[in-house]
C-alpha atoms as a printed R data frame, in Angstrom:
   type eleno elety resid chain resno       x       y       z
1  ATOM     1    CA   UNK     A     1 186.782 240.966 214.741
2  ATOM     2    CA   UNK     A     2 183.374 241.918 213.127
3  ATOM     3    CA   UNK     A     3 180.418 243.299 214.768
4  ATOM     4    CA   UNK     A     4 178.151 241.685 212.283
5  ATOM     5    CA   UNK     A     5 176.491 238.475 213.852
6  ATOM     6    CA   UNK     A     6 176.357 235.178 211.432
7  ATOM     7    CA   UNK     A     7 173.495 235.060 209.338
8  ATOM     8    CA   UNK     A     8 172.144 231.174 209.316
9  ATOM     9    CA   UNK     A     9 169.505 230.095 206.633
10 ATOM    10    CA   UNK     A    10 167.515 227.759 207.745
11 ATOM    11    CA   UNK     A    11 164.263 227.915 205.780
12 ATOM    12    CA   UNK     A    12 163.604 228.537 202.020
13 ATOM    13    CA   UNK     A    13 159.842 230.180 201.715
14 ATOM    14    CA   UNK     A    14 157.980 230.850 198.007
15 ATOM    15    CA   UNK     A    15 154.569 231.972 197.132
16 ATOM    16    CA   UNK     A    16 151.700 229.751 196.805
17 ATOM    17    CA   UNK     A    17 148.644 229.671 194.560
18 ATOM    18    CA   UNK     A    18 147.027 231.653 197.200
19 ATOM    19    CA   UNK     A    19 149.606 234.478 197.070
20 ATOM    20    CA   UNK     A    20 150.784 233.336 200.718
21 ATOM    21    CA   UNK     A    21 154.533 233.098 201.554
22 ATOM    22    CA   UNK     A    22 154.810 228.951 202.175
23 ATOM    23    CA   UNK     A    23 158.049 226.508 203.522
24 ATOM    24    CA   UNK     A    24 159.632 225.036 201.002
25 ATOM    25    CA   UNK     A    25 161.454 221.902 201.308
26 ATOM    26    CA   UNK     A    26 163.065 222.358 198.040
27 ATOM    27    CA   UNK     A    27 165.188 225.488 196.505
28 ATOM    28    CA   UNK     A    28 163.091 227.247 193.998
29 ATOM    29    CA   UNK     A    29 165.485 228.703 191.195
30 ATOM    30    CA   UNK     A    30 164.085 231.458 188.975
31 ATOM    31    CA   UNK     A    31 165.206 233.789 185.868
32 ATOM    32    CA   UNK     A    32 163.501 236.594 184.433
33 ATOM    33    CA   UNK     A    33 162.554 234.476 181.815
34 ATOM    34    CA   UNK     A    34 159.628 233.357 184.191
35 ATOM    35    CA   UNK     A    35 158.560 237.169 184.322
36 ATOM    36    CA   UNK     A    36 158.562 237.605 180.506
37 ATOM    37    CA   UNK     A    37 161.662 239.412 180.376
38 ATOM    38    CA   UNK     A    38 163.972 238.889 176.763
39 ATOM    39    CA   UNK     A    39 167.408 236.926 178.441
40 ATOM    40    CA   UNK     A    40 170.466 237.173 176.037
41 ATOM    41    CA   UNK     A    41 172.048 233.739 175.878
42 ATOM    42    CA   UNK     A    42 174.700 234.313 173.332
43 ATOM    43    CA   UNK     A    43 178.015 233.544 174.814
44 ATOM    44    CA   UNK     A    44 179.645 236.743 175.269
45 ATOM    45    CA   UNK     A    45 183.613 237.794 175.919
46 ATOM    46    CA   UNK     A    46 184.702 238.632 179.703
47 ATOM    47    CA   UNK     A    47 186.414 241.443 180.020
48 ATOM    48    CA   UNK     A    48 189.496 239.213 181.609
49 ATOM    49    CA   UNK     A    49 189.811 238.322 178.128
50 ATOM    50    CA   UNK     A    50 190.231 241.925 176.514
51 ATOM    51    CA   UNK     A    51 193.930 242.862 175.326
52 ATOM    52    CA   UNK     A    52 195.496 244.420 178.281
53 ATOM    53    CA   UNK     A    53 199.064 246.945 178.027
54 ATOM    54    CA   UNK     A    54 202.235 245.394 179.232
55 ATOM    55    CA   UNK     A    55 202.638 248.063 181.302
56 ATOM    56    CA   UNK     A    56 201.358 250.896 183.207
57 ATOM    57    CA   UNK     A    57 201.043 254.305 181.312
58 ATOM    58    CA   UNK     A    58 201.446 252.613 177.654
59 ATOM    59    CA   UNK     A    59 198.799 251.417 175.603
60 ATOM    60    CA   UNK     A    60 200.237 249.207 173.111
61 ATOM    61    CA   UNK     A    61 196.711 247.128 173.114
62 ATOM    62    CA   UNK     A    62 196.274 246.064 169.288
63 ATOM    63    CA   UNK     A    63 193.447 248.599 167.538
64 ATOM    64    CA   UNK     A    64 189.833 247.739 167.677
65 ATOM    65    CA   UNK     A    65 188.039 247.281 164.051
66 ATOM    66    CA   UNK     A    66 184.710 249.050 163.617
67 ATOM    67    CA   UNK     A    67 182.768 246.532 162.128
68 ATOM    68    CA   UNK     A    68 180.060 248.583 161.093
69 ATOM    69    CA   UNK     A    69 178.294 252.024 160.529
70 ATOM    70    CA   UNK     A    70 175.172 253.022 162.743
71 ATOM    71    CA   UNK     A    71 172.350 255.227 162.388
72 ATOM    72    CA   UNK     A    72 173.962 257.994 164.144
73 ATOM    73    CA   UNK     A    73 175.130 261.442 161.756
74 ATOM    74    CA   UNK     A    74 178.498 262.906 162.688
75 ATOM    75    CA   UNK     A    75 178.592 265.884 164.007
76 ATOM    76    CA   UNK     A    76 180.879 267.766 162.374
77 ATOM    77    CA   UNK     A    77 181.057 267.903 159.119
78 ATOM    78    CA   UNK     A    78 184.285 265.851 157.233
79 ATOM    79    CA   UNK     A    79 186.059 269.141 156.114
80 ATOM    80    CA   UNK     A    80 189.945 269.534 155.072
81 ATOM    81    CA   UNK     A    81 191.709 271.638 158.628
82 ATOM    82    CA   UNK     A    82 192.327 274.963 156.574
83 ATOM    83    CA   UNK     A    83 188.494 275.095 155.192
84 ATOM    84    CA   UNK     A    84 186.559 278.001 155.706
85 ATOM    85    CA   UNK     A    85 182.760 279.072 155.805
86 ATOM    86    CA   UNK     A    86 181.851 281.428 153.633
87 ATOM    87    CA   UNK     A    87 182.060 284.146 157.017
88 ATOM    88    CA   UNK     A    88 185.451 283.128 157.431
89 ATOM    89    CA   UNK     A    89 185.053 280.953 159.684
90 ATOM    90    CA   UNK     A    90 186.850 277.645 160.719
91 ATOM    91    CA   UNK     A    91 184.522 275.045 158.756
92 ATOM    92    CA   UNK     A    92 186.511 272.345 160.958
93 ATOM    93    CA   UNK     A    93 185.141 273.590 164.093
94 ATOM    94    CA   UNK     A    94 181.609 274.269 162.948
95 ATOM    95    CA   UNK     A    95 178.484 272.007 164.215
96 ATOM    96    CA   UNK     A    96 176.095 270.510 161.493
97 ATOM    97    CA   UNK     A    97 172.964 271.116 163.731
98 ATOM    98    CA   UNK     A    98 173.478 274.457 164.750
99 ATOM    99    CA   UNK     A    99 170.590 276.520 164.107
């Protein structure tokens, strides 16, 4: 049993020219398109539709491609595991924006 009473719409209101709140006899549908905003409409994948493992605590999901390289710098720098600085240190471990 809920506490919460039923909620019962019985009116639609929208603006008017005059900026007032008016009754409506009609649903008024909007997007954000109608405030200038950019709206994506490329279809896109749900996430129902992603690989999923067969069970719980293996991931056999088949490897995503990268399809491309961004702007971004690594970083570390690509370095072999037994490089060394010229201080003797671990080259591996060693941040390219260090200052």
């Amino acid at each position: 049993m809920s506490d919460r009473p039923e909620i019962e719409i019985q009116r639609q209101t929208a603006f008017g020219d005059d900026g007032q709140l008016e009754v409506t006899e009609t649903s008024v549908e909007t997007s954000l398109e109608d405030f200038g905003a950019d709206v994506d409409h490329r279809d896109r994948d749900s996430r129902l539709d992603q690989p999923e493992a067969c069970e719980f605590g293996v991931d056999d999901r088949p490897e995503v491609e990268q399809t491309s390289e961004g702007d971004q710098s690594t970083l570390f720098a690509d370095t072999d595991e037994d490089q060394q600085t010229l201080a003797g240190d671990d080259a591996a471990a060693r941040c390219l924006f260090e200052e």
